[in-house]
KOLNUMI-669498 format. One record per residue (C-alpha): residue in one letter; chain; x negated, y, z. Coordinates in Angstrom, 2 decimals. Layout:
BEGIN
<"A"; "A"; <X; Y; Z>>
...
END
This chain:
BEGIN
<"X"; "A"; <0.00; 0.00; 0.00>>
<"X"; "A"; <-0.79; 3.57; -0.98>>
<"X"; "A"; <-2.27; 5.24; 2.10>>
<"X"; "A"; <-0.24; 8.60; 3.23>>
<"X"; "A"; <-1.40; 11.98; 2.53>>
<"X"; "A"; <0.22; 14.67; 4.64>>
<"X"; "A"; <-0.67; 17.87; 2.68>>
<"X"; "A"; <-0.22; 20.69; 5.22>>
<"X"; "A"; <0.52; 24.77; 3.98>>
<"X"; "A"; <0.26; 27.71; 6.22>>
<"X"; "A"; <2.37; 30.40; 4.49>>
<"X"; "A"; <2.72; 34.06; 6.15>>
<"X"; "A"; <5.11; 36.21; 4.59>>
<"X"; "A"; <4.38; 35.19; 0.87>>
<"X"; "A"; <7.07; 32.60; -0.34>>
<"X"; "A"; <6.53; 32.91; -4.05>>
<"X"; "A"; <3.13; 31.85; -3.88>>
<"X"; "A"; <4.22; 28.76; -1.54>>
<"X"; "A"; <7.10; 28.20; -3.89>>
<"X"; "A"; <4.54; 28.10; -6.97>>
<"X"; "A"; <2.41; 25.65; -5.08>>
<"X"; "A"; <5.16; 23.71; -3.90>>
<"X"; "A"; <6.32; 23.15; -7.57>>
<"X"; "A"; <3.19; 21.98; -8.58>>
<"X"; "A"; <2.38; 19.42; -5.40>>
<"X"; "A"; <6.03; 18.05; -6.23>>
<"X"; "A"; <4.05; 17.57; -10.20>>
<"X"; "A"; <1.31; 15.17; -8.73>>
<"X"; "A"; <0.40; 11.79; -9.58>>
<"X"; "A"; <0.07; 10.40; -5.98>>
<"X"; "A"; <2.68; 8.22; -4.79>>
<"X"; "A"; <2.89; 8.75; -0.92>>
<"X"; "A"; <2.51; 12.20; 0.29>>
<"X"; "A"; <4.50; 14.53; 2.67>>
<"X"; "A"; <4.17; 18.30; 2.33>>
<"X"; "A"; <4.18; 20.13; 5.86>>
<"X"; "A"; <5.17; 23.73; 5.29>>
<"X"; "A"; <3.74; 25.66; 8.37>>
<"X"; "A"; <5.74; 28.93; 8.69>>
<"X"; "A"; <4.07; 31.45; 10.87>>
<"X"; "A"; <6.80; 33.57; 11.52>>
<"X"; "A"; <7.46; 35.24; 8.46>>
<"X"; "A"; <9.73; 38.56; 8.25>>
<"X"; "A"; <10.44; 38.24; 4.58>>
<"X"; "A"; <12.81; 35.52; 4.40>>
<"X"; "A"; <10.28; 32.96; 3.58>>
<"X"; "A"; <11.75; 30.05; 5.42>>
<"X"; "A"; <14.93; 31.10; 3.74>>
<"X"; "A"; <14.06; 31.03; 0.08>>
<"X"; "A"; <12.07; 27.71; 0.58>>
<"X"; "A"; <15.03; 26.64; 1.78>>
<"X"; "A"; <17.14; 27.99; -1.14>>
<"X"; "A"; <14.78; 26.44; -3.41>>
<"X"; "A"; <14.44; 22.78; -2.03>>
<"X"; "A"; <18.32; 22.92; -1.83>>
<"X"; "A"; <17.89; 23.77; -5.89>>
<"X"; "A"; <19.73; 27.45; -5.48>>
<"X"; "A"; <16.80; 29.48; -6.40>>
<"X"; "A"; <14.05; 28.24; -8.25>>
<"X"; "A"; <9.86; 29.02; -7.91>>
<"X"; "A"; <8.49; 31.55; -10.08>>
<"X"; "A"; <6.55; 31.49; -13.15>>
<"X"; "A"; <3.24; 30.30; -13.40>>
<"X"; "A"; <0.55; 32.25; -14.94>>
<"X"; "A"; <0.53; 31.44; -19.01>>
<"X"; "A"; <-2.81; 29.24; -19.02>>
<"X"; "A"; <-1.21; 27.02; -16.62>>
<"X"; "A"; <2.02; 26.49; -17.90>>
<"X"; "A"; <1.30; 22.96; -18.68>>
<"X"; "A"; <1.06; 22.03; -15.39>>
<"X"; "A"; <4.65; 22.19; -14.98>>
<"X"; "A"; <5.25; 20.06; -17.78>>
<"X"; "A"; <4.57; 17.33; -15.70>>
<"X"; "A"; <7.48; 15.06; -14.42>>
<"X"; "A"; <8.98; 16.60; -11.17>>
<"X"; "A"; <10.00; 14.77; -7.84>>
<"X"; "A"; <12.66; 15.79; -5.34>>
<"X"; "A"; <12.26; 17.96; -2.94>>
<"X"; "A"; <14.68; 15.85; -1.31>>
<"X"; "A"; <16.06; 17.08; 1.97>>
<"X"; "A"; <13.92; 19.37; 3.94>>
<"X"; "A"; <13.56; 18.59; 7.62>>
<"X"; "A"; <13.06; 21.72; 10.13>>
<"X"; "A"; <11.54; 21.67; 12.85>>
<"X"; "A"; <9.82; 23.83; 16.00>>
<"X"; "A"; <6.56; 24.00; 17.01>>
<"X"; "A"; <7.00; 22.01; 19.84>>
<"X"; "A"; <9.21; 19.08; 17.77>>
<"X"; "A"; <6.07; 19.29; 15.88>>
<"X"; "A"; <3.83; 19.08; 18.27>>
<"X"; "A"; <5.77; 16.02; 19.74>>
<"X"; "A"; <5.59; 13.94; 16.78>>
<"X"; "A"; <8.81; 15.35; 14.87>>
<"X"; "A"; <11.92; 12.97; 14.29>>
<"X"; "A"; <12.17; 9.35; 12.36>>
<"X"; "A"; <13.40; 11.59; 9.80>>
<"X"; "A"; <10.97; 14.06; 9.62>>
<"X"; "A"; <8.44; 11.20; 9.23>>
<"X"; "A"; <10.10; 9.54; 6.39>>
<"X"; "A"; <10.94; 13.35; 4.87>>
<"X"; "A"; <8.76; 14.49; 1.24>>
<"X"; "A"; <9.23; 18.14; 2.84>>
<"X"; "A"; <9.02; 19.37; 6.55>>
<"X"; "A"; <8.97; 22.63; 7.36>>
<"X"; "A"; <7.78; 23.86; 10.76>>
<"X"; "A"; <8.83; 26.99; 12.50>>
<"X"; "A"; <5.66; 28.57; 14.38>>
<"X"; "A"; <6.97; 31.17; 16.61>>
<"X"; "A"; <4.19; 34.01; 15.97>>
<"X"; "A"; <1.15; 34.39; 13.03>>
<"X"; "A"; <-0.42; 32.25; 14.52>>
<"X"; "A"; <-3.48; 32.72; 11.45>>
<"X"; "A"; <-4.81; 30.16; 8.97>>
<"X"; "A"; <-6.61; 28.24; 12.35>>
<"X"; "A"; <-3.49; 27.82; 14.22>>
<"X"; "A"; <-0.62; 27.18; 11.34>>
<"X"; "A"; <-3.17; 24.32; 10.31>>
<"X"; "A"; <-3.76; 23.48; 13.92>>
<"X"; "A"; <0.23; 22.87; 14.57>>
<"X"; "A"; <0.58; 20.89; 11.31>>
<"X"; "A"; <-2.36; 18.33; 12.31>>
<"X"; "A"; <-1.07; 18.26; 15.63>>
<"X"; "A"; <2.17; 16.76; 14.25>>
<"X"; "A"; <0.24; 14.50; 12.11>>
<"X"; "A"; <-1.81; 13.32; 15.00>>
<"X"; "A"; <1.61; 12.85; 17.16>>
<"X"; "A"; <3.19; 11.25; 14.68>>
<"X"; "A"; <0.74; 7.84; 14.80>>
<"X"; "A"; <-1.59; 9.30; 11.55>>
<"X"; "A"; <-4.93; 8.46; 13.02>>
<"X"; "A"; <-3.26; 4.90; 13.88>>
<"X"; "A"; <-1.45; 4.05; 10.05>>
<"X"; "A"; <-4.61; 5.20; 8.16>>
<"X"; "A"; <-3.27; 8.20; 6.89>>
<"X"; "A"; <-5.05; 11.38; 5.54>>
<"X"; "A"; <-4.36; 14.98; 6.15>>
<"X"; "A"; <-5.05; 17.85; 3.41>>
<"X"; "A"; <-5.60; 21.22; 4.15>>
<"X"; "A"; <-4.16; 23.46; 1.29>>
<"X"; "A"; <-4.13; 26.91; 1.03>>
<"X"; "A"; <-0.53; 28.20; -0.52>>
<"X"; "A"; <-2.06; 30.32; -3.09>>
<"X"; "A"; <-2.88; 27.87; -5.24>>
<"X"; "A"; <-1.75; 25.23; -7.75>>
<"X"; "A"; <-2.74; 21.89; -8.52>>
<"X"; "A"; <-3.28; 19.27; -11.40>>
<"X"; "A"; <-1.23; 15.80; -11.84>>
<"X"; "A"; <-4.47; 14.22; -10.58>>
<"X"; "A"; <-5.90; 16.23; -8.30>>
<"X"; "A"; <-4.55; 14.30; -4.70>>
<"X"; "A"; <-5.31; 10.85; -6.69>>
<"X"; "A"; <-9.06; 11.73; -7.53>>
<"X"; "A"; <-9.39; 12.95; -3.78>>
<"X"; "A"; <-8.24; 9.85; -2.07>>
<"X"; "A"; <-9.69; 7.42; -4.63>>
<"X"; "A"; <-12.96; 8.89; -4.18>>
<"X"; "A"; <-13.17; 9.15; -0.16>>
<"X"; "A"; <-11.55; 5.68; 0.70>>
<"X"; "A"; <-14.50; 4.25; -1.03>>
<"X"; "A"; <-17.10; 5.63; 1.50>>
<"X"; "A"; <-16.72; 5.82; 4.89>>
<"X"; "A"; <-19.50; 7.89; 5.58>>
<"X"; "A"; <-17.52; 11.08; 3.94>>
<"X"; "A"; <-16.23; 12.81; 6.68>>
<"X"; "A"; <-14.17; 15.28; 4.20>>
<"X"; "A"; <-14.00; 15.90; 0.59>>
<"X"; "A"; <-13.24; 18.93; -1.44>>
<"X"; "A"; <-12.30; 19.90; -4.84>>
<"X"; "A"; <-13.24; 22.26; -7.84>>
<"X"; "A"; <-11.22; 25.37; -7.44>>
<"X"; "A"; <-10.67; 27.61; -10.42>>
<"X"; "A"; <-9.84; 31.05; -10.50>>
<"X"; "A"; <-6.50; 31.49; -11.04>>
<"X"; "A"; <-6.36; 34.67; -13.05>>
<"X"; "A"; <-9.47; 33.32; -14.85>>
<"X"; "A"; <-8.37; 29.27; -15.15>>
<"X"; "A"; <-12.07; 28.84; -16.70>>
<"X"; "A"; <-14.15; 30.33; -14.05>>
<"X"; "A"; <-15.34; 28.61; -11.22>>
<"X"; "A"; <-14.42; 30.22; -7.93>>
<"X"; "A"; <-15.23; 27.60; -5.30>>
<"X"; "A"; <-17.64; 23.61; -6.25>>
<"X"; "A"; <-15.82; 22.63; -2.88>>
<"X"; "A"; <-17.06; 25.14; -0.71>>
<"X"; "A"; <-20.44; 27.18; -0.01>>
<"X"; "A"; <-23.83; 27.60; 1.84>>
<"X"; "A"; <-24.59; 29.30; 5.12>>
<"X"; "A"; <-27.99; 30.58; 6.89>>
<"X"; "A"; <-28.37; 30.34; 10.47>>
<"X"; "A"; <-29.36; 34.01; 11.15>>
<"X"; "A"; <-26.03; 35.40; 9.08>>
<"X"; "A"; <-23.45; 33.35; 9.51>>
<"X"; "A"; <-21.12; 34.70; 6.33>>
<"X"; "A"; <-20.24; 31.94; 4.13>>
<"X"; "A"; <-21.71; 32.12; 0.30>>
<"X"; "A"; <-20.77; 30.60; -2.88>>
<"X"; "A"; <-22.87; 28.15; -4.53>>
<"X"; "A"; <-25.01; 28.82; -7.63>>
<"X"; "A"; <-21.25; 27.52; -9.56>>
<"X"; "A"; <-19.45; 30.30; -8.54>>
<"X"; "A"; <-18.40; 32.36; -11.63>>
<"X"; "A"; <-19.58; 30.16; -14.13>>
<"X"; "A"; <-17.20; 28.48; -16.88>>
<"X"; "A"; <-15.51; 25.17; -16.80>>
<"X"; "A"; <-17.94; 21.87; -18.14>>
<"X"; "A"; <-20.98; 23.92; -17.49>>
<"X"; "A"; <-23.78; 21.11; -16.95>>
<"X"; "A"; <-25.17; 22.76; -13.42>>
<"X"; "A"; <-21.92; 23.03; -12.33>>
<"X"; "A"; <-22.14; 20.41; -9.45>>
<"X"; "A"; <-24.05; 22.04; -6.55>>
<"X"; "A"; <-27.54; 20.28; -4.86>>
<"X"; "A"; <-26.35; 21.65; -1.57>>
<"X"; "A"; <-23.09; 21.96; 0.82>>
<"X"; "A"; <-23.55; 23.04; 4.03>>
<"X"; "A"; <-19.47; 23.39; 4.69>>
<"X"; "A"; <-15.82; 22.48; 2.51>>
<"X"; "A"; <-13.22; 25.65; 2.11>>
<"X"; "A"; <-10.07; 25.65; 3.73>>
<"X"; "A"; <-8.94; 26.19; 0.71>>
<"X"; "A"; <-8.59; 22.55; -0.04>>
<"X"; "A"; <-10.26; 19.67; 2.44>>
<"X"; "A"; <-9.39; 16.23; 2.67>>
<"X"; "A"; <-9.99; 14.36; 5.96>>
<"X"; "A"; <-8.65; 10.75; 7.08>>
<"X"; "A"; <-6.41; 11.56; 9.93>>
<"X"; "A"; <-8.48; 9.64; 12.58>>
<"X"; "A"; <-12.15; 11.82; 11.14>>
<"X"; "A"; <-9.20; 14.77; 12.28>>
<"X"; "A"; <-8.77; 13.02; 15.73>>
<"X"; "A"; <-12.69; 12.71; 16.38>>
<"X"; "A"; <-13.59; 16.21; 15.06>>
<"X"; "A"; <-11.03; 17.59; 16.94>>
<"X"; "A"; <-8.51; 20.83; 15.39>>
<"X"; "A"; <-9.76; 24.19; 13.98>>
<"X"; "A"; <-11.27; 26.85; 16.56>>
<"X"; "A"; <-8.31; 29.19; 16.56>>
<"X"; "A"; <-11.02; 31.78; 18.05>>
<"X"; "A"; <-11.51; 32.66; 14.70>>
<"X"; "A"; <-7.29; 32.82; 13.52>>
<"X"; "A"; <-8.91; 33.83; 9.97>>
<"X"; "A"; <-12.30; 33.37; 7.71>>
<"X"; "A"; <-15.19; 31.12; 9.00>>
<"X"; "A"; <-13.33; 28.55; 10.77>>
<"X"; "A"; <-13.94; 26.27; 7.45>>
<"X"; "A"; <-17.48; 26.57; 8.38>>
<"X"; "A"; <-17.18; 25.58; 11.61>>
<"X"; "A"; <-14.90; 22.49; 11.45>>
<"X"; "A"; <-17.60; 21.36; 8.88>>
<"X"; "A"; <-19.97; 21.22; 10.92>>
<"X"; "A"; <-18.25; 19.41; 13.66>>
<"X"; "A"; <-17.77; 17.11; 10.97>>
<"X"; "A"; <-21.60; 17.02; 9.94>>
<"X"; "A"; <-22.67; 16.35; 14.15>>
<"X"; "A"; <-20.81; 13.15; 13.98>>
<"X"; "A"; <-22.92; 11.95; 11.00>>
<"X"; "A"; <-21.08; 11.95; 8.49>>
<"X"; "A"; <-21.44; 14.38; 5.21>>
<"X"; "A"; <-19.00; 16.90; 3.25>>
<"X"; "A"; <-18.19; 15.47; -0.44>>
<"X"; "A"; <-17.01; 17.26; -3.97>>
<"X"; "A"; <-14.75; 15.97; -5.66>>
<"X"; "A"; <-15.61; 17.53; -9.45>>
<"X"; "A"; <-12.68; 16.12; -11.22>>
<"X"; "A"; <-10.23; 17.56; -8.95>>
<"X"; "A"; <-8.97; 20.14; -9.61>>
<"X"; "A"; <-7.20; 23.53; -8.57>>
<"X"; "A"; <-6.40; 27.42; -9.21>>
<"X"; "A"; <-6.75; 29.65; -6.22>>
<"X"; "A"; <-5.46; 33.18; -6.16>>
<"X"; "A"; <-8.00; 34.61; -3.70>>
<"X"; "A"; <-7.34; 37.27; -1.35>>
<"X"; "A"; <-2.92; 36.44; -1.42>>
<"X"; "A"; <-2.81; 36.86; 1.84>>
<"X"; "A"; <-5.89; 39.15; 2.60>>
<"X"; "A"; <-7.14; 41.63; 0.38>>
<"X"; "A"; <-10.74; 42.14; 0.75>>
<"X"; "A"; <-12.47; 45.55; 0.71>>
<"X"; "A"; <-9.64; 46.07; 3.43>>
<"X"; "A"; <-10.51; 47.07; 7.32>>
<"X"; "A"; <-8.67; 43.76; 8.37>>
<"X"; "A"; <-10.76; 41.64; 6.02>>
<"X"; "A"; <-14.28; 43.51; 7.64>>
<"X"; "A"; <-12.89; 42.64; 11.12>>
<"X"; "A"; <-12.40; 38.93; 11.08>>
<"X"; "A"; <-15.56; 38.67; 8.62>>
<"X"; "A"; <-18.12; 40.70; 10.79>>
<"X"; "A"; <-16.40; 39.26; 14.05>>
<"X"; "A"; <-16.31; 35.83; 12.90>>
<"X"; "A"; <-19.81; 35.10; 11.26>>
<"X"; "A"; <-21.28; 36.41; 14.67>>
<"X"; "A"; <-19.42; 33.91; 16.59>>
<"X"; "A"; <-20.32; 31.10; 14.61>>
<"X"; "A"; <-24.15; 31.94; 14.84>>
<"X"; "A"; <-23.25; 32.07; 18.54>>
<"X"; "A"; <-21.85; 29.01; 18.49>>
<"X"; "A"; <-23.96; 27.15; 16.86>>
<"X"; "A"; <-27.40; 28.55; 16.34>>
<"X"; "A"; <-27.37; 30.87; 19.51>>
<"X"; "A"; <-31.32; 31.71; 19.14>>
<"X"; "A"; <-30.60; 33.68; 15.84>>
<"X"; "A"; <-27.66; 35.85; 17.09>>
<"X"; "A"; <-29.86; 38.88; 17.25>>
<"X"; "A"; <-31.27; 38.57; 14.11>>
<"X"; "A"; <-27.42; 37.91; 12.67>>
<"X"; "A"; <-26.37; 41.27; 14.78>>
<"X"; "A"; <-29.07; 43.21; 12.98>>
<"X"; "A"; <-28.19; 41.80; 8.90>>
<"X"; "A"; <-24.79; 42.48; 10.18>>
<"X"; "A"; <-25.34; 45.89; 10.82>>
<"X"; "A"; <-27.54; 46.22; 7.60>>
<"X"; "A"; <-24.85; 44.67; 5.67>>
<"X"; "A"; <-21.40; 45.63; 6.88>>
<"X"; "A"; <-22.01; 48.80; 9.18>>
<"X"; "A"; <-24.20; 50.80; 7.39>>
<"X"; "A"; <-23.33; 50.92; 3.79>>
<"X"; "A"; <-19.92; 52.09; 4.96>>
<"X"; "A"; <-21.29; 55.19; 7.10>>
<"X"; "A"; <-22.67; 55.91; 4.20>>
<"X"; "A"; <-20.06; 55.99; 2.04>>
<"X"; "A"; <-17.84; 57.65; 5.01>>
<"X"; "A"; <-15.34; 54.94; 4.95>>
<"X"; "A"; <-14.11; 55.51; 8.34>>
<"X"; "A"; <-11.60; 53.32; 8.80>>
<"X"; "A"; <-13.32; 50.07; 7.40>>
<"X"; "A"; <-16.43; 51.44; 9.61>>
<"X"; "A"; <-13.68; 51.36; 13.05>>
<"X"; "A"; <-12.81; 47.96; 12.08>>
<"X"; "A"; <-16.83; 46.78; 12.34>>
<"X"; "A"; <-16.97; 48.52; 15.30>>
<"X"; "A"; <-13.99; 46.50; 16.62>>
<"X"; "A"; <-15.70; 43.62; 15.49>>
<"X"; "A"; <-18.86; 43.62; 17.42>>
<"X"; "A"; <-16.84; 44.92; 20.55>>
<"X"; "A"; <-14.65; 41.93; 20.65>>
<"X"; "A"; <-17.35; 39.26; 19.82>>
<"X"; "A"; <-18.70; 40.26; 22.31>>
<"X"; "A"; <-16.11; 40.02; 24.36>>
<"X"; "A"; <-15.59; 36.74; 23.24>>
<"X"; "A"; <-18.98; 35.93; 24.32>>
<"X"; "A"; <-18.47; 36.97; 27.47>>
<"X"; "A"; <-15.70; 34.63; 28.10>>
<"X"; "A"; <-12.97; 37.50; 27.70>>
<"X"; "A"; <-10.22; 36.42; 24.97>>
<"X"; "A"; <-7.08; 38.53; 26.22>>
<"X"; "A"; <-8.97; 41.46; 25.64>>
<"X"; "A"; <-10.48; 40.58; 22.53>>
<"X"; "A"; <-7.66; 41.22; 20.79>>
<"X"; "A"; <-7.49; 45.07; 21.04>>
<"X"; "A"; <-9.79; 45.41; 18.16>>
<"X"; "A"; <-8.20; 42.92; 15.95>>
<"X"; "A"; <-4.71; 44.53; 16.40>>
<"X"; "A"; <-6.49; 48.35; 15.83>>
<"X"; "A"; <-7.64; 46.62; 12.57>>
<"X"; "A"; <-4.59; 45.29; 11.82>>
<"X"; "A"; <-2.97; 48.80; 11.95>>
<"X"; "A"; <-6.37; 50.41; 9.35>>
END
């Protein structure tokens, strides 16, 4: 029997994007998936209008031209879509939110991209997926996927259990022949801020394509078997936003096992959906995050990361007398800091100031 892939979504206020995603997940090759919708409290009607649309009363919206023959594909049912709470969820769900293709789960705040995720595994987890042999997918809901994408994932970590999780090719969505992601990136110890691999921008079939190194899998798209998930443990919702990737992959990494790309896999990401960069929010999580991780995990180089930082994030934008991206650094190293220090209720003054930039 076809092992179970729950493929989990976190969507915040953006249901077309979800519903475009959705569409193309119900397109997929794979015979035994469930799609966990994780709602983190959206004020735009979101859970409404997925509801609309798995009831067949509304229906997603149109994919980009280039892509269009991805919906060409053969369509399953929706079928009917099983609510539930966070703390259902959290408890396992219902026998029919097991059996259901769609469940979508009601978090009670924006929770981020670490906590949605978080609630979704935790259902997995509750639910006896570490015990059947099942596999969890993290998928961002700003992208789309081909027929074969889920197939070529699973066949190609099932066959070696030292993979601790796999990721795909993502393509630019706006640009369906560029290369925006070969799985995920690189890091240095004394920055912290996640880069692309030498693949990054260049065209589809190019022959260096496939990167030599992989130091940590986007949340974009990572592939896990649920008991890997029960060992690592869930997502460091210290971070709510941008980095925690790179951390959960190297929890992964310390239990010996490596990070795989899948190159035949593929999807098209619309980066920056739910974050635009160049924006004071996107500085804040960025600078805040990177310095955590180095704190985390290579401690020794946190000055040196404090001082690129600075170079790289602070300065150019006193420069430029962007004042309001400049606050939201400032924030930043404040509540890091304060994270540090063991503080977390008041580290979120500077991430709500940034919010309001």
């Amino acid at each position: 029997m076809t092992a179970r892939v729950h493929v989990i979504l976190v969507n915040w206020n953006n249901a077309p994007d979800t519903l475009e995603c959705l569409e193309s997940l119900l397109r997929i090759d794979y015979p035994n998936y469930q799609i966990i919708v994780c709602d983190n409290a959206s004020s735009d009607g979101s859970v409404d209008r997925i509801r609309d649309w798995a009831a067949g009363r509304i229906g997603a919206p149109a994919i980009t031209a280039p892509l269009t023959p991805l919906m060409s594909a053969p369509r399953a049912e929706p079928g009917p879509i099983i609510g539930l709470d966070r703390a259902g969820a959290e408890s396992g769900g219902t026998a029919d939110s097991r059996a259901a293709r769609l469940v979508l789960i009601q978090n009670e705040a924006n929770l981020g991209f670490a906590g949605g995720n978080n609630v979704g595994m935790r259902y997995v987890l509750a639910a006896g997926g570490a015990r059947d042999g099942s596999y969890v997918c993290l998928l961002n809901n700003d992208t789309v996927v081909s027929r074969e994408w889920l197939t070529r994932m699973v066949q190609h970590i099932s066959v070696d259990a030292t993979i601790g999780a796999a990721g795909a090719m993502l393509y630019e969505y706006s640009a369906p022949e560029l290369v925006e992601s070969a799985g995920g990136g690189v890091v240095k110890s004394w920055q912290g801020m996640p880069r692309g691999t030498t693949a990054t921008r260049q065209r589809r079939g190019t022959p260096d394509v496939i990167p030599r190194r992989l130091d940590f899998l986007t949340g974009a798209c990572l592939l896990m078997r649920a008991a890997t998930l029960e060992r690592t443990g869930l997502i460091d919702e210290r971070y709510f936003m941008y980095c925690e990737d790179i951390d959960f992959s190297l929890r992964i990494r310390s239990l010996g096992l490596r990070l795989a790309l899948v190159p035949d896999a593929e999807l098209w990401h619309k980066a920056g959906g739910t974050m635009p960069h160049r924006s004071a929010m996107h500085d804040y999580y960025l600078v805040r995050n990177s310095l955590l991780l180095v704190h985390k995990f290579y401690p020794a180089m946190l000055p040196a990361a404090l001082l690129f930082s600075v170079y790289r994030c602070a300065v150019p934008k006193l420069v430029r007398g962007d004042w309001s991206r400049l606050r939201a650094v400032g924030s930043a190293y404040r509540d890091c800091f304060t994270f540090i220090a063991g503080n977390a209720s008041a580290a979120g003054i500077g991430r709500l100031r940034a919010a309001r930039s």
